[in-house]
C-alpha positions, -999 to 999 in steps of 0.1 A, spaced: 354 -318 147 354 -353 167 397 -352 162 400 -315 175 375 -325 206 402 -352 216 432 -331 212 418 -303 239 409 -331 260 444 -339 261 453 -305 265 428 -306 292 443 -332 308 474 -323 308 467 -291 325 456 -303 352 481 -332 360 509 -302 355 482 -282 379 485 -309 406 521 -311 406 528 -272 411 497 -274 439 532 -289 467 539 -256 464 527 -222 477 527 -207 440 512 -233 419 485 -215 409 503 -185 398 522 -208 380 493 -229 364 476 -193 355 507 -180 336 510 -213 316 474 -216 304 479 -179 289 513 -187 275 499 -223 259 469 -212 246 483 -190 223 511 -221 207 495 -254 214 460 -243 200 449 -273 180 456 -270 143 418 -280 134 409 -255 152 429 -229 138 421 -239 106 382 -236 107 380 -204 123 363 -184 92 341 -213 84 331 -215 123 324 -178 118 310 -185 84 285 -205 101 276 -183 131 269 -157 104 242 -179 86 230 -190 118 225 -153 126 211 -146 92 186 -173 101 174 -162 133 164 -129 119 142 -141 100 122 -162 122 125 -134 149 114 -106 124 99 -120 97 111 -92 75 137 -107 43 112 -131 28 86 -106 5 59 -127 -1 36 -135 29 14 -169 14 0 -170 48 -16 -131 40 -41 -147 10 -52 -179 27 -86 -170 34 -110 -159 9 -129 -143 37 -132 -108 35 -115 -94 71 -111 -58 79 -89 -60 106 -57 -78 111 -62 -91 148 -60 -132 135 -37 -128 109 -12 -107 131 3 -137 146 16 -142 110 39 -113 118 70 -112 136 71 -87 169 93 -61 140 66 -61 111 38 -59 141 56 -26 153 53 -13 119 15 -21 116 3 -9 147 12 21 167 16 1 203 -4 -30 193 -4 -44 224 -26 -16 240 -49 -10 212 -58 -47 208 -89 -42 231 -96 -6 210 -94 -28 173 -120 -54 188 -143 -29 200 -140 -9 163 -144 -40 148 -182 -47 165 -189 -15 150 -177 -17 119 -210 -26 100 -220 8 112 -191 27 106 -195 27 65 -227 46 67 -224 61 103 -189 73 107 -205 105 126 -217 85 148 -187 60 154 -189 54 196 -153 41 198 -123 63 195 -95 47 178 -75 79 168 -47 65 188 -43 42 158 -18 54 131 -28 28 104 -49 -11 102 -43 -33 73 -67 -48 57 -68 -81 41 -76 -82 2 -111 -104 2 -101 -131 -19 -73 -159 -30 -56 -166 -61 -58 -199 -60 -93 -208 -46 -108 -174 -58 -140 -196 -71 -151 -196 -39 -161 -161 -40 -183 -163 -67 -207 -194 -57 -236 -165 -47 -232 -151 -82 -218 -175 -109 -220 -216 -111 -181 -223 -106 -166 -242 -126 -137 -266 -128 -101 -257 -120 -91 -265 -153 -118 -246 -174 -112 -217 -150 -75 -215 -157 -83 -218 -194 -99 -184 -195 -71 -167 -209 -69 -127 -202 -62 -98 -230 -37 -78 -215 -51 -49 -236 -87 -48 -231 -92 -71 -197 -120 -92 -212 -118 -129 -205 -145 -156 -220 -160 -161 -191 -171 -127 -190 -184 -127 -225 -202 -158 -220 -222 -145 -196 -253 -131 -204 -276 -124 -168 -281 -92 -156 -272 -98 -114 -246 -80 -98 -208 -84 -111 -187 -99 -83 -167 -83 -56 -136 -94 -70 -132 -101 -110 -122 -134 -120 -91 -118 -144 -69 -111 -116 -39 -127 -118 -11 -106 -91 17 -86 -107 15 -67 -140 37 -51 -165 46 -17 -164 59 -2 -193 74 28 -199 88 33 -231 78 44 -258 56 69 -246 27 64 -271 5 85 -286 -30 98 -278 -42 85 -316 -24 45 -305 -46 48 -273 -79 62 -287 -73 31 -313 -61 4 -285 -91 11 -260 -118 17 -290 -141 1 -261 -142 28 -240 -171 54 -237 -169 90 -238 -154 106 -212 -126 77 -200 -157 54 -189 -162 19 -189 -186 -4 -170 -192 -43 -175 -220 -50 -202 -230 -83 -188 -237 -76 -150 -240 -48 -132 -216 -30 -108 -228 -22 -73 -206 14 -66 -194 32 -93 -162 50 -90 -142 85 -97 -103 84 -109 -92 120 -95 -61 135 -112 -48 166 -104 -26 177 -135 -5 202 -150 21 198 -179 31 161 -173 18 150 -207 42 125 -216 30 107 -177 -8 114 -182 -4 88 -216 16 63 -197 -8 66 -170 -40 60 -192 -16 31 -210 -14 13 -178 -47 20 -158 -73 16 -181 -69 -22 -187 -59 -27 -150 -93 -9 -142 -113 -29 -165 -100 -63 -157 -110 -53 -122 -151 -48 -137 -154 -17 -126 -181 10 -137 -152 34 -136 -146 77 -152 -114 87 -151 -110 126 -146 -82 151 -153 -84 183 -135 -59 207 -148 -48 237 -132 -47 272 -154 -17 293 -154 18 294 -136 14 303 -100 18 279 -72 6 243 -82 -26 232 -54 -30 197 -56 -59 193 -27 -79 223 -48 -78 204 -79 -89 170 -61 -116 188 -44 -125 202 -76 -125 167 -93 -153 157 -65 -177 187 -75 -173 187 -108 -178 145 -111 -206 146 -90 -222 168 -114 -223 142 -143 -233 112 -121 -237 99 -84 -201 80 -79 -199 61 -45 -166 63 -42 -131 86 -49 -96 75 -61 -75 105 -59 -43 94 -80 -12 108 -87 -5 105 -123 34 95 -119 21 63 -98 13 30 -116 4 -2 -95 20 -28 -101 -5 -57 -90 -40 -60 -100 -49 -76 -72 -51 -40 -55 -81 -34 -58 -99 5 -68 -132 -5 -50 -151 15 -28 -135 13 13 -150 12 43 -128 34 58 -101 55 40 -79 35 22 -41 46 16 -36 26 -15 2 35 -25 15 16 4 53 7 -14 66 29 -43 98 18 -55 113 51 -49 116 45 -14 124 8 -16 89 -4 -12 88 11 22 60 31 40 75 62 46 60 67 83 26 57 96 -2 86 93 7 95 52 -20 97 32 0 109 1 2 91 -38 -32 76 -41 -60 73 -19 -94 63 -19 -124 76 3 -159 67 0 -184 97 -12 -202 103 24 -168 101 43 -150 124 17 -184 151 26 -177 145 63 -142 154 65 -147 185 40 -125 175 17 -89 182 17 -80 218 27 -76 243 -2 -45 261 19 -17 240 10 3 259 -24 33 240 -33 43 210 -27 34 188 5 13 190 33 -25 181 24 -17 147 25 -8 148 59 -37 177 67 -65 151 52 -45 126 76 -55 146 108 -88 152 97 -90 113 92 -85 104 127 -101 141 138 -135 123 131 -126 91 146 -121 71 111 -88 53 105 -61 49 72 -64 15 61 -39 -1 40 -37 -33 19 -6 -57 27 30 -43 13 32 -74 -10 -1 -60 -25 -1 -21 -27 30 -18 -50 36 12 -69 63 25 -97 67 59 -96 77 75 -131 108 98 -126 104 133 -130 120 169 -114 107 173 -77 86 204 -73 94 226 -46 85 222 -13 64 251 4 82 262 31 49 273 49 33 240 50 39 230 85 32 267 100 -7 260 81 -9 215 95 -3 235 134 -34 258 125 -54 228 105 -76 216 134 -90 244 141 -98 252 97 -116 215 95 -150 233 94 -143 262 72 -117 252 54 -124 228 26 -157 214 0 -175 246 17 -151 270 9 -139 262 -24 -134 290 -56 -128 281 -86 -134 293 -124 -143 265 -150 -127 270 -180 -132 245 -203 -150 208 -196 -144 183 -223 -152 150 -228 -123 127 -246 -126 90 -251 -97 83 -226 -109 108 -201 -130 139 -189 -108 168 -192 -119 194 -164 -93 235 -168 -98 253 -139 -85 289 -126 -83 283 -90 -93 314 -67 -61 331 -44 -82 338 -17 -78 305 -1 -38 318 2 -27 321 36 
């Protein structure tokens, strides 16, 4: 580079000395104009020629690399996300983590809904149990991530208000069972207090397998420690909330056992006092996913008081256990990245895959709508009603909410869907947990689940 400096110095140079010469004249700089385009193009250094594509080699990297501080968007895993073991429900600190692309993406015009998120925030104590009553309106806002409350690496800190922590080496001693979740530290424990917030067995991403499909006799024999019903709960402490697993079904047998394969250790590494329902639609017609979830709500509440619902597709498996299937504050979109669409959130307000909404929340919105036959649409309907009542979506980090999605033929998509989301405001009241039909068929108990067959009532056809 220093030799190829000198030579257009010379060149340079030499210019102008010929530019002086020609200036006697009246035409010299026509004449020093026409031989700089002429001798640009055949006295061009050699060097210089010759590293052209590494020069533009170089710009490309240098472009490569200014993307990513700009944007913040090639490198996947955010270290700067888990570095508190604080639980935070808004993203207001951590956002300057973010470049000004990824902030786009998490907040709908961030800039003017700062002073809206600080005001929500004051009164988010309240909102959990008073979301009637919630005096800010933050409808504007299309989705708020929240931060996972805890950290891999110092996640002892969590647990000084309910266990004595122990070293870092005894702690990463306690080896986990992928099949039944149990870790020594959990057997040796023998008080009766409250089970943590966040279980101690979580170590981040997890296998999922797919093939062979097993068999419903290999399961029963694999997760012997469940109870009737597809329920577990921790024997040595207790767990706060208990939860509902929601699945609406109909012939996807070979995905309900890969489901169970995969969620019922992930659930019970977790510690959580956990029933996982299937509610299966009768017959042939028109397949109604919200019926069947709103279903699952009634019929669970029946057989105990759960504090919270996880309303699951049964073709979605997470692929990180740190996501966790606890009770929200607000409704959580869980099913943030499915591989399917390249671990991308599809656009801001959907609610679709799997979702979790506390009991009282899930009461005040009405449930989903029972309208929506065929595919699509209630997602986006329970969406609306969402901000309607001045809650918010809230969504773990993208590095977090990872989902595999098991392949299967699309159902089709009803065409009427959109013509019944224009008329949903106005159905909120009427159209939901108070004016659901049904027929129970049949109600069963199985060791990996509670088995619910229902004939759902046309009337709610529109």
């Amino acid at each position: 580079m220093k030799r190829c400096y000198v030579e257009n110095i010379q060149l340079l140079s030499a210019a102008q000395l010929d530019a002086s010469k020609r200036s006697s004249t009246s035409n010299g700089l026509k004449h020093l104009t026409k031989w700089w385009k002429t001798s640009r193009k055949t006295v061009m250094p050699p060097c210089l020629l010759q590293s052209t594509p590494y020069k533009g080699l170089f710009i490309l990297v240098l472009l490569f690399v200014a993307l990513e501080y700009i944007f913040n968007t090639v490198s996947e895993t955010r270290t700067d996300i888990f570095n508190s073991s604080t639980k935070v429900e808004f993203l207001e600190k951590s956002a300057i983590h973010y470049g000004p692309l990824l902030k786009t993406l998490l907040f709908k015009a961030y800039s003017k809904n700062m002073s809206c998120i600080q005001q929500a925030r004051r009164l988010n104590s309240q909102a959990h149990l008073k979301a009637g009553n919630f005096a800010v309106s933050i409808s504007n806002l299309d989705y708020v991530v929240t931060i996972p409350p805890f950290l891999i690496w110092n996640i002892t800190e969590i647990y000084t208000n309910n266990y004595s922590v122990e070293s870092p080496a005894s702690t990463f001693s306690n080896k986990v069972n992928i099949d039944n979740g149990t870790s020594e530290l959990e057997r040796s424990s023998q008080d009766g207090t409250l089970c943590p917030d966040v279980s101690q067995n979580l170590y981040g991403r997890v296998q999922i397998q797919t093939y062979p499909v097993p068999s419903v006799q290999t399961l029963e024999s694999r997760f012997s420690w469940l109870q009737p019903g597809g329920h577990w709960a921790p024997s040595n402490c207790t767990v706060e909330k208990k939860v509902a697993i929601i699945i609406p079904f109909r012939s996807r047998g070979e995905h309900l056992l890969l489901f169970l394969q995969h969620m019922h250790p992930f659930l019970k590494k977790q510690q959580l006092d956990y029933t996982i329902f299937v509610v299966e639609q009768d017959g042939e017609g028109p397949f109604n996913r919200a019926m069947l979830m709103n279903i699952g709500y009634i019929e669970g509440l029946k057989a105990r008081t759960y504090d919270c619902f996880i309303f699951h597709d049964v073709d979605l498996l997470p692929e990180d256990d740190r996501n966790l299937y606890t009770c929200p504050e607000q409704p959580r979109h869980m099913s943030v990245a499915v591989d399917m669409f390249n671990y991308r959130l599809p656009y801001p307000a959907i609610f679709g895959g799997v979702s979790a909404i506390s009991r009282a929340h899930f009461k005040l919105l009405n449930g989903f709508s029972n309208s929506f036959w065929g595919w699509g649409g209630e997602d986006d309907d329970m969406s609306n009603r969402i901000r309607h009542h001045q809650l918010y979506i809230s969504r773990y980090p993208i590095t977090i909410a990872r989902y595999t999605m098991l392949t299967h033929k699309k159902d089709l998509p009803n065409p009427h869907r959109y013509d019944v989301l224009r008329k949903g405001q106005q159905l909120f009241d009427t159209d939901g947990l108070n004016s659901l039909k049904y027929q129970l068929l049949m109600r069963k108990e199985k060791l990996l689940y509670t088995w619910i067959l229902v004939k759902l009532s046309s009337q709610h056809r529109r």
